[in-house]
C-alpha positions as MATLAB code, in Angstrom:
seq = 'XXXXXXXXXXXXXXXXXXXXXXXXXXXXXXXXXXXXXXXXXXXXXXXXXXXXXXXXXXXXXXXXXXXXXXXXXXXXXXXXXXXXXXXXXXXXXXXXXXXXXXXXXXXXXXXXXXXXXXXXXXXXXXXXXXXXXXXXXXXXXXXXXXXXXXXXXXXXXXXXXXXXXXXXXXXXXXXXXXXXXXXXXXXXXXXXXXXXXXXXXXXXXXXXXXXXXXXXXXXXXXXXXXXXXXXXXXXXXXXXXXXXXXXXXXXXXXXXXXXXXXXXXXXXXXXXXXXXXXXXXXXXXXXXXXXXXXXXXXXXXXXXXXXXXXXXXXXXXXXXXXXXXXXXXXXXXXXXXXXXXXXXXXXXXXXXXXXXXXXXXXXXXXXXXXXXXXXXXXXXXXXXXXXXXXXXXXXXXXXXXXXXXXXXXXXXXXXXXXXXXXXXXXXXXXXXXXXXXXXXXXXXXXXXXX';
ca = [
      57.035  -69.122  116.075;
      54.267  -66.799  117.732;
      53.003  -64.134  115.776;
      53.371  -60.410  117.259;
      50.302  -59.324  118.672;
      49.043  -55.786  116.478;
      46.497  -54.941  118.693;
      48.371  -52.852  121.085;
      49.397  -50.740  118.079;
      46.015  -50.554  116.813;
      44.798  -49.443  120.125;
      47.185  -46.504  120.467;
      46.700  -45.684  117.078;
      42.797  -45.528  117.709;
      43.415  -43.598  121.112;
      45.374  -40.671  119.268;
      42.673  -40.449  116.488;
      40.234  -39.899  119.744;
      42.383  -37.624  121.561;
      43.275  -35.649  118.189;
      39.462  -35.475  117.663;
      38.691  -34.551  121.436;
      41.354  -31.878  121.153;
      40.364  -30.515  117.781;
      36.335  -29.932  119.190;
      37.472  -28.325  122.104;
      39.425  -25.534  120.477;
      36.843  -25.038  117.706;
      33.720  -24.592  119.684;
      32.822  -20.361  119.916;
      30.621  -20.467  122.906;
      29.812  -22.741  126.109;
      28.214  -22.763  129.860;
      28.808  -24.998  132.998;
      26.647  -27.943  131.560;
      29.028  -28.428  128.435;
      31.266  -31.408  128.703;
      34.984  -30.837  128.617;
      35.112  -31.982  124.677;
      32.910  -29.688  123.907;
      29.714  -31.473  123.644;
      26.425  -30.572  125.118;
      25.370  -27.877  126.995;
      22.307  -25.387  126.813;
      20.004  -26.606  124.026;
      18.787  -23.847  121.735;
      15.227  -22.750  121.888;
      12.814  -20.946  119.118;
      11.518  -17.850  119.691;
       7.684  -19.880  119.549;
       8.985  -22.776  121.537;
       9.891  -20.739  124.508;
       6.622  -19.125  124.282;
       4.504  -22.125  123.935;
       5.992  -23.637  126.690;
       5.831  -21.012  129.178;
       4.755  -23.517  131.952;
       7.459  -26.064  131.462;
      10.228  -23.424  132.397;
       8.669  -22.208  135.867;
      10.961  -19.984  138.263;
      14.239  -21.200  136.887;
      16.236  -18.600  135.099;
      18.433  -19.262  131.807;
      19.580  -17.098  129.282;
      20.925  -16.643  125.857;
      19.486  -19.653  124.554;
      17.227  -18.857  121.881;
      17.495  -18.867  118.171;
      14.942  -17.440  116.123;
      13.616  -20.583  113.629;
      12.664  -19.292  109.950;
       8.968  -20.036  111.283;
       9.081  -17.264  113.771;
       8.684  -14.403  111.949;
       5.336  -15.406  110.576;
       4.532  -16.810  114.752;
       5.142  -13.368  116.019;
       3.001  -11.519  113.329;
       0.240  -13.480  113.624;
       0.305  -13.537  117.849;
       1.843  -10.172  117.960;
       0.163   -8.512  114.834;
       3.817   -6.836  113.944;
       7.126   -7.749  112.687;
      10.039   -9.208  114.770;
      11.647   -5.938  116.481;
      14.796   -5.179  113.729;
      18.108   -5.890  115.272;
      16.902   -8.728  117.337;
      19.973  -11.251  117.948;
      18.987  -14.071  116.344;
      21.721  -16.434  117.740;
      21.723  -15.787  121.292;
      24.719  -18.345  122.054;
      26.590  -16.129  119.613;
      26.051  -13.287  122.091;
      29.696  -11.348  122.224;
      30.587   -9.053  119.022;
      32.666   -5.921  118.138;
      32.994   -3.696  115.927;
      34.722   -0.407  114.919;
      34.070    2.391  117.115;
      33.053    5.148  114.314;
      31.604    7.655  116.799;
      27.953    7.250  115.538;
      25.325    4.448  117.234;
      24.154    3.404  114.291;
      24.234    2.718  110.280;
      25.127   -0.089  107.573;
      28.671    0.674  108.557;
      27.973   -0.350  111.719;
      28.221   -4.131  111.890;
      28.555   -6.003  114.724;
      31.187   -9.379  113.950;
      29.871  -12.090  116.323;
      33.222  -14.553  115.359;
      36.320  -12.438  113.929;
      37.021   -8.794  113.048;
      40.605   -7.472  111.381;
      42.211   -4.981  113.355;
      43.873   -1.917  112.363;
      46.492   -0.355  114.513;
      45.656    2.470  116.721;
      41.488    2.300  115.943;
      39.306    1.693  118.522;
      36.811   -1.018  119.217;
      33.769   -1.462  120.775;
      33.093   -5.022  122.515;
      29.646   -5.804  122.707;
      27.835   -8.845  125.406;
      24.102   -9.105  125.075;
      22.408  -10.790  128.297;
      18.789  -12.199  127.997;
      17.159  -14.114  130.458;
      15.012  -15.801  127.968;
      12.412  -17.400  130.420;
       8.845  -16.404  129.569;
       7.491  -16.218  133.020;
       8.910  -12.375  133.611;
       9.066  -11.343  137.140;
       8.298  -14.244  138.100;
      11.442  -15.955  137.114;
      13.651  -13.034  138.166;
      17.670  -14.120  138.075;
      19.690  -13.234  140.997;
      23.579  -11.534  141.496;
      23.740  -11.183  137.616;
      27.687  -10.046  136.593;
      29.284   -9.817  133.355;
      32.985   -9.437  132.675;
      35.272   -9.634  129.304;
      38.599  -11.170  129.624;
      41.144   -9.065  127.370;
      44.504  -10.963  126.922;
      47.801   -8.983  127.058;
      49.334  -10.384  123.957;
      47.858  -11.511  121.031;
      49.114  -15.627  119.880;
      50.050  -17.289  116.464;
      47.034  -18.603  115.309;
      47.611  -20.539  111.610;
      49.732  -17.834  110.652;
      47.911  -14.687  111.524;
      47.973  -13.159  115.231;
      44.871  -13.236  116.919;
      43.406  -11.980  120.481;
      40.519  -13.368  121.609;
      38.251  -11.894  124.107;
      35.900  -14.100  126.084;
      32.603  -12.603  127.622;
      30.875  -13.911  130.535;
      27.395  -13.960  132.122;
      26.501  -15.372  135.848;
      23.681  -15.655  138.079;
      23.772  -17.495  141.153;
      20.013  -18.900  140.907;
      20.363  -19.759  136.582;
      20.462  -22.894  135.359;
      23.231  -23.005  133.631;
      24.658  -20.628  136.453;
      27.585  -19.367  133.902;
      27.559  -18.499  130.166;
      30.313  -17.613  127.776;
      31.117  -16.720  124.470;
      34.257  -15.103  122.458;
      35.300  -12.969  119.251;
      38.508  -13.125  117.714;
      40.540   -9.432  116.872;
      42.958  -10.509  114.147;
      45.831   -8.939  111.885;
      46.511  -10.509  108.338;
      50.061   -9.619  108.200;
      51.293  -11.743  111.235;
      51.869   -7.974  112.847;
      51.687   -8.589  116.529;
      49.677   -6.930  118.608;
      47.692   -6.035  122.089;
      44.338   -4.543  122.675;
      44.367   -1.233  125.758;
      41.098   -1.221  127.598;
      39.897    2.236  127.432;
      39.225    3.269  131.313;
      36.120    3.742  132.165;
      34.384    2.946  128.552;
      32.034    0.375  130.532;
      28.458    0.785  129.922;
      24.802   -0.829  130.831;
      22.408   -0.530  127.921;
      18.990   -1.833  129.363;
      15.193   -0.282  129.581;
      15.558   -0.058  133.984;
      18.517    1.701  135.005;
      20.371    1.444  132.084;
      17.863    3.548  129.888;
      19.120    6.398  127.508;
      15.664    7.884  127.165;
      15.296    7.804  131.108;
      18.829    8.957  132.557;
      20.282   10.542  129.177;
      23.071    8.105  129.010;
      23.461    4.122  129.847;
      24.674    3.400  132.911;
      28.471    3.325  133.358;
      30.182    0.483  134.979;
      33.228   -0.359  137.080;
      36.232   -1.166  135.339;
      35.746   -4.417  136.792;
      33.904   -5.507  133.761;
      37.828   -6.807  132.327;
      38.377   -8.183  135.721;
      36.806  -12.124  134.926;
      39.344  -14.169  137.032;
      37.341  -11.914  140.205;
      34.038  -12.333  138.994;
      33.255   -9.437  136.836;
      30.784   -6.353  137.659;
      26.949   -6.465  139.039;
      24.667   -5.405  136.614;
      20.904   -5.614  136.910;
      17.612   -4.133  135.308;
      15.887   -1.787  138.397;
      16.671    1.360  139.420;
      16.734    1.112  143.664;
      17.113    4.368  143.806;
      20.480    5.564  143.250;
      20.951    4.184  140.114;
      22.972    1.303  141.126;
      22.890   -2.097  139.618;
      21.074   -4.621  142.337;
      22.066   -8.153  140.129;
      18.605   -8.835  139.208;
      17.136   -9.584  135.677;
      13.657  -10.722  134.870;
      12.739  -12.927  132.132;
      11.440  -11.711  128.659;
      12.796   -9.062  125.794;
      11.718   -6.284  127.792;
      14.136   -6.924  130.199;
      17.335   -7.638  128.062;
      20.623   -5.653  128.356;
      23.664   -4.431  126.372;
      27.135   -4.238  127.979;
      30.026   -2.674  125.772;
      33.922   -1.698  126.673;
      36.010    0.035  124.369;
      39.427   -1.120  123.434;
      42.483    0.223  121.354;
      44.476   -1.682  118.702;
      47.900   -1.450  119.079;
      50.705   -3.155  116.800;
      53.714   -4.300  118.799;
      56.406   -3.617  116.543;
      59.644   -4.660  116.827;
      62.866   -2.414  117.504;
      65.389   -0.985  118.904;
      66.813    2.065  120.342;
      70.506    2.814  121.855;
      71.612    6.114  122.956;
      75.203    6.933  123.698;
      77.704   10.073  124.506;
      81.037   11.255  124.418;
      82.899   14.263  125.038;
      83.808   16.942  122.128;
      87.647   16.743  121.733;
      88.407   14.353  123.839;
      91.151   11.832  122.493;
      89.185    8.985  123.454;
      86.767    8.550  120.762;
      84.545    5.766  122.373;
      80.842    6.308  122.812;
      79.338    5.631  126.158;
      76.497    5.055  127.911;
      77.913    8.077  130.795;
      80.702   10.551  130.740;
      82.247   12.772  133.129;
      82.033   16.705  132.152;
      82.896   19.932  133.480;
      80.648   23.320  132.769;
      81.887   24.816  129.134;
      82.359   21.316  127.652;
      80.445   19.659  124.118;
      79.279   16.730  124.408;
      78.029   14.443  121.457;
      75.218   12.163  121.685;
      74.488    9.127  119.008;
      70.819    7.673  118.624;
      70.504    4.433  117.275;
      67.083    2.906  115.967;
      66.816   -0.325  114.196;
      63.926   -2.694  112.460;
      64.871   -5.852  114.272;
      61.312   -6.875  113.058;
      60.234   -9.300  109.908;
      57.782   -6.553  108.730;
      57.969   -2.635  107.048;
      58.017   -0.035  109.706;
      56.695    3.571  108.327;
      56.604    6.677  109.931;
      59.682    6.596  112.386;
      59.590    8.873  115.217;
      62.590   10.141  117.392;
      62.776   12.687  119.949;
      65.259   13.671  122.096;
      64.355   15.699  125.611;
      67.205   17.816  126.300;
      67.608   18.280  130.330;
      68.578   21.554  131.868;
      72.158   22.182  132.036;
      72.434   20.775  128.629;
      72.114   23.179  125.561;
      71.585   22.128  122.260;
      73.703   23.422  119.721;
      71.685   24.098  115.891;
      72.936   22.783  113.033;
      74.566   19.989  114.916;
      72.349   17.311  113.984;
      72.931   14.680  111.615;
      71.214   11.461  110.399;
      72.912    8.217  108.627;
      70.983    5.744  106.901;
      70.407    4.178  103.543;
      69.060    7.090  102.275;
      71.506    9.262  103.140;
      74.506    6.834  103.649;
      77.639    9.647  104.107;
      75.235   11.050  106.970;
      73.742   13.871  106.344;
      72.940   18.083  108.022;
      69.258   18.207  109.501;
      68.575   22.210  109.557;
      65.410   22.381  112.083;
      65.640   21.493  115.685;
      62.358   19.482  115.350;
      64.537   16.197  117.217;
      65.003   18.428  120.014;
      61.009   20.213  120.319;
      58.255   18.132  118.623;
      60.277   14.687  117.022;
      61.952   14.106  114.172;
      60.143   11.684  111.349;
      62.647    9.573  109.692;
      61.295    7.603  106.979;
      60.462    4.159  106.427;
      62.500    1.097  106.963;
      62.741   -2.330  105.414;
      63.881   -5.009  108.411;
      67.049   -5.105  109.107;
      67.381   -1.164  108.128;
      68.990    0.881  110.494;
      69.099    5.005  111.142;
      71.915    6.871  113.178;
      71.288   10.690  114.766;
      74.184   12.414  116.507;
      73.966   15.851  117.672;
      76.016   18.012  120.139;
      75.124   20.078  123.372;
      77.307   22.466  125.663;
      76.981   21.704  129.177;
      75.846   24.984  131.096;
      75.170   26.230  134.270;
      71.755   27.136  134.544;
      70.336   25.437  137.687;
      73.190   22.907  138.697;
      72.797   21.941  142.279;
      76.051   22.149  144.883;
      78.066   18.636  144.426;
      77.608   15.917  141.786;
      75.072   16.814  139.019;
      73.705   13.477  136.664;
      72.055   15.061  133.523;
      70.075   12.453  131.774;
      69.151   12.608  128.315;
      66.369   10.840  127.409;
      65.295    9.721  123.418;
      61.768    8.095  122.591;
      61.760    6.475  119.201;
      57.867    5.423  118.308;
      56.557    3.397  115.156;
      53.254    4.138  115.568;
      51.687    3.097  118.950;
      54.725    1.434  120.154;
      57.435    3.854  121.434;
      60.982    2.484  123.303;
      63.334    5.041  124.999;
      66.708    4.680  126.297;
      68.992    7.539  127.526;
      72.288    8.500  128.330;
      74.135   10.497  131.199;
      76.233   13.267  131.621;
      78.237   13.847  135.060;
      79.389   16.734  136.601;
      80.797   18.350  139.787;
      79.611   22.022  141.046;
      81.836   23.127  143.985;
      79.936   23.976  147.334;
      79.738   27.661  148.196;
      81.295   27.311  151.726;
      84.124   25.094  150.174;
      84.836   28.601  147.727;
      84.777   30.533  151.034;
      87.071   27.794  152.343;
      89.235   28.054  149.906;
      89.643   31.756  149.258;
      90.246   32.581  152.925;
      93.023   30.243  152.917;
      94.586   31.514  149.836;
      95.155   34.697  151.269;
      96.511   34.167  153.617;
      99.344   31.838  151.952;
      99.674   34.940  149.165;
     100.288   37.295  152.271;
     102.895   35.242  153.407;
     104.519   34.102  149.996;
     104.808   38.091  149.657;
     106.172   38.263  153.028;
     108.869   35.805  152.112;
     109.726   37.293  148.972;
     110.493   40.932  150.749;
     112.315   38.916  153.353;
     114.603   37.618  151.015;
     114.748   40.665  148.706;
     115.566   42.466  151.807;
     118.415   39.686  153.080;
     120.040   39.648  149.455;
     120.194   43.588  149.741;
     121.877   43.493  152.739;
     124.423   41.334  152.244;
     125.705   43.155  149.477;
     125.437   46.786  151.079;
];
């Protein structure tokens, strides 16, 4: 009998090892360009600061950027060419050219560091994205890179990354006459906690940092940008080093330190909590008990409204917000308000009317902890239009930057004017003549017994 061939087993076992391997180098490398193969290999070699320099006439006209490194053997190369140290806060990994850090409200300082690979986030600070663009040929103007734009893709949600969620922006430089033609590079915004989370892009926070047009000590300010800076899929904004006199960018970048740029967007932290809100209503005295989501009311009548909020989330939610916006035509009545929970599990009298003006903080609860508010209103006539009225009230229950509302609806009828007018010149008339008939017959019973 013929042995089974193992080979084919082998084989596949070999090919998953490969494609494991393939797929593991792809996901782990931080930066790339157009020349990098799709595992992750190759791309852009990496230059010394001296190497570029001494070899001036081997990059001729052709633009690149971001490519450098500075070797251990450069400081000592630029002192003795330069007679000075290397210029403090020069990136030394170029590749590594996207960072953030927390926006403190100050430029500078030890506290002040940028993170090139991963910063923690906290929820509701604010962070400032930093791409640094360097065309890194030698040859200055004379190697001048064309229809340069730079844009940051900012992900809506953040993703499960080995148990901690993580957003990752990606930055990106092109030129249309560089070689490579398109750069990129990423840092990651994490949590610790497995809190979920998004990042807002603060409108408008866009800026050009750069010695041309860009230039503090020139125009005051850097240059701010379109908010087409988070638009990547469309290519991004133009940004550029001259000033053609309006202070627009014209896309063009010569080679050399002098001509590098900053680009920075802000962004906000916030923690996507998960909970939930319900509010209901039901009419004061009424023998049906049920709460709804609408009732039908007449002017004079309570109504009572329930709030529900719950921690449907894995986590500890602190600081619970709720506030109620009372429409017109509803009045609150004080001292109607109470709250249920585990702290107070009978339900408990609220004195203040904060629920009802500025929100009502409600502690801190554990997942799975619920809270229940109910408080009562009259319905009024203070502005009620002719025919059916809807009176919406609205709650908004936050845990810190995340807020959910829901409402609930009170329906009423207000009687036209002309169908009063209507109605009263009828009734006269069938008063008049209920009177008439009652003399009639007064009169008629008289008679017959004069």
């Amino acid at each position: 009998m013929k042995k089974r061939k193992k080979f084919p087993l082998a084989y596949f076992s070999m090919m998953l090892i490969l494609l494991i391997s393939i797929l593991t180098s792809i996901t782990s490398f931080a930066w790339g360009d157009n020349t990098m193969n799709p595992d992750g290999t190759g791309g852009r070699p990496s230059y010394s600061l001296q190497y570029i320099n001494e070899h001036a006439a081997d990059f001729g006209s052709t633009p690149f950027f971001n490519s450098i490194t500075i070797a251990d053997t450069d400081a000592a190369w630029y002192k003795d060419n330069f007679g000075k140290d290397l210029p403090t806060g020069i990136v030394t990994h170029e590749k590594n050219f996207v960072g953030a850090r927390e926006n403190t409200g100050v430029d500078a300082g030890p506290e002040n560091v940028w993170n090139g690979n991963d910063i923690t986030v906290e929820d509701g600070k604010e962070y400032i994205i930093r791409l640094f663009v360097h065309n890194n040929n030698p040859n200055g103007e004379n190697a001048i890179a064309e229809n340069v734009k730079v844009a940051f893709d900012v992900p809506i949600d953040s993703q499960d990354v080995n148990g901690q969620q993580q957003v990752q922006v990606n930055g990106y430089i092109t030129s249309s006459n560089a070689t490579p033609y398109k750069y990129w590079d990423y840092v990651n915004f994490n949590t610790t906690n497995g809190q979920k989370f998004h990042l807002d892009y603060v409108y408008g926070s866009g800026l050009l940092e750069n010695r041309g047009i860009g230039s503090k000590t020139k125009y005051g300010a850097a240059l701010p940008l379109s908010d087409d800076v988070v638009k990547a899929a469309s290519g991004g904004t133009l940004i550029g080093y001259y000033d053609n006199g309006d202070r627009t960018p014209d896309g063009r970048i010569p080679g050399c330190y002098e001509y590098d740029s900053y680009v920075t967007i802000k962004v906000k932290a916030v923690f996507d909590y998960d909970f939930m809100t319900e509010k209901k209503v039901r009419i004061v005295g009424d023998t049906d008990k049920t709460w709804k989501k609408t009732v039908n009311a007449k002017v004079g009548d309570k109504v009572e409204f329930l709030i529900q909020y719950k921690n449907t989330s894995d986590l500890r939610q602190a600081g619970v917000t709720i506030k109620d916006t009372m429409p017109s035509n509803l009045r609150f009545i004080e001292d109607s308000i109470k709250i249920k929970n585990s702290s107070h599990p009978k339900g408990d009298k609220i004195v203040d009317d904060y629920l009802v003006t500025t929100g009502l903080r409600i502690g801190n609860y554990d997942p799975g902890e619920n809270a229940y508010l109910t408080f009562t209103a009259e319905v009024v006539d203070e502005d009620l239009a002719e025919g059916s009225n809807t009176l919406v009230n609205w709650v908004q229950v936050g845990v810190v930057g995340t807020t959910i509302t829901d409402y609930a609806r009170v329906i009423l009828y207000k009687e036209p004017l002309w169908f009063k007018i209507i109605s009263i010149t009828l009734f006269i008339p069938i008063i008049i003549c209920l009177i008439a008939i009652a003399i009639l017959q007064y009169m008629g019973h008289k008679k017959r017994h004069s």
